[in-house]
N, C-alpha and C positions, 0 to 999 in steps of 0.2 A: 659303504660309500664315503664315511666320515675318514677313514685312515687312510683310502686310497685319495682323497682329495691335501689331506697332511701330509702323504708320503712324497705328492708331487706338489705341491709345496716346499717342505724341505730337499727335494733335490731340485726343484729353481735355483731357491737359495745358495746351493753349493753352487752348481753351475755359474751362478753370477756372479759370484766370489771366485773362480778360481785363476784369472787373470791379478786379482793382488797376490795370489797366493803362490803363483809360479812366478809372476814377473823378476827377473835379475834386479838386483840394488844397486843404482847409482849414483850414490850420496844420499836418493833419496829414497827412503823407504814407507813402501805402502805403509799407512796405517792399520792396525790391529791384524795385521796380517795373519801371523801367525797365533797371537792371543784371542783373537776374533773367531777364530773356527773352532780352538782349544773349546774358549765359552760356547760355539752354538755345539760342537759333540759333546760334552758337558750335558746341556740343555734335553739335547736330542734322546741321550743315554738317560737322564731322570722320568723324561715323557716315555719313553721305553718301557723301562723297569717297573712306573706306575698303571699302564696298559696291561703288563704280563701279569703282575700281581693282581690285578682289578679281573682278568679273565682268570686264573687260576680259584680266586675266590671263590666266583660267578659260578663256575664249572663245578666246583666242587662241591658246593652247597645245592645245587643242582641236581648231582647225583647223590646227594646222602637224602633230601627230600623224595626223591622216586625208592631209593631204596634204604630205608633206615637201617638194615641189620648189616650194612657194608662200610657205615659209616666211620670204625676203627680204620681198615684198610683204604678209604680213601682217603681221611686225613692226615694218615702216614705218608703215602704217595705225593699228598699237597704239599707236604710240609718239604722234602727230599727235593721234589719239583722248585721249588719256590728257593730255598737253600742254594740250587745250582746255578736260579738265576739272579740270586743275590751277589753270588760270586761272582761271576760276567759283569752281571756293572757295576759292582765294586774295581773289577781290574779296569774297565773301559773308562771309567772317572780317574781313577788315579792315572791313568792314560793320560788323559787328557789335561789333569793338572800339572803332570811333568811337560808335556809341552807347552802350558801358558808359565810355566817358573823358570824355564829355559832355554821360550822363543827369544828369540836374534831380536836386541835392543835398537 
């Protein structure tokens, strides 16, 4: 109930943002426009990655407690697991920092 209350949260939040974010510049340009959503996918991608790892933990320690003589192969698995989504939002932050170092001034 808590993520799916978060999930529509953060997409209000887009939604209500995306008229600065489309609108044409006519001398004058929305504020943080595009540096603004950089920081909240930023934001969103660290709350992300700490959820995945916090369940990856959860789970795994989870099943080495019911079965302790598996516990090599599941910490291998954790670790691979966790590894891949380290990489996702490592790409998805640096993502997002290239578009707040080279949104439109």
């Amino acid at each position: 109930m808590k993520m799916t209350r978060m999930a529509l949260i953060a997409v209000a939040a887009l939604l209500a943002s995306g008229p600065m974010l489309f609108a044409q510049a006519t001398g004058f340009e929305a504020p943080f426009a595009g540096k603004g959503m950089a920081g909240l996918g930023a934001g969103l991608t660290i709350i992300g990655a700490g959820l995945g790892f916090g369940k990856i933990g959860a789970a795994a320690l989870e099943s080495m407690a019911r079965q302790p003589e598996v516990a090599d192969k599941v910490s291998g698995s954790m670790i691979v697991v966790a590894a891949l989504l380290e990489g996702a939002t490592f790409f998805a932050l640096i993502v997002c920092v290239l578009i707040m170092i080279f949104a439109v001034k």
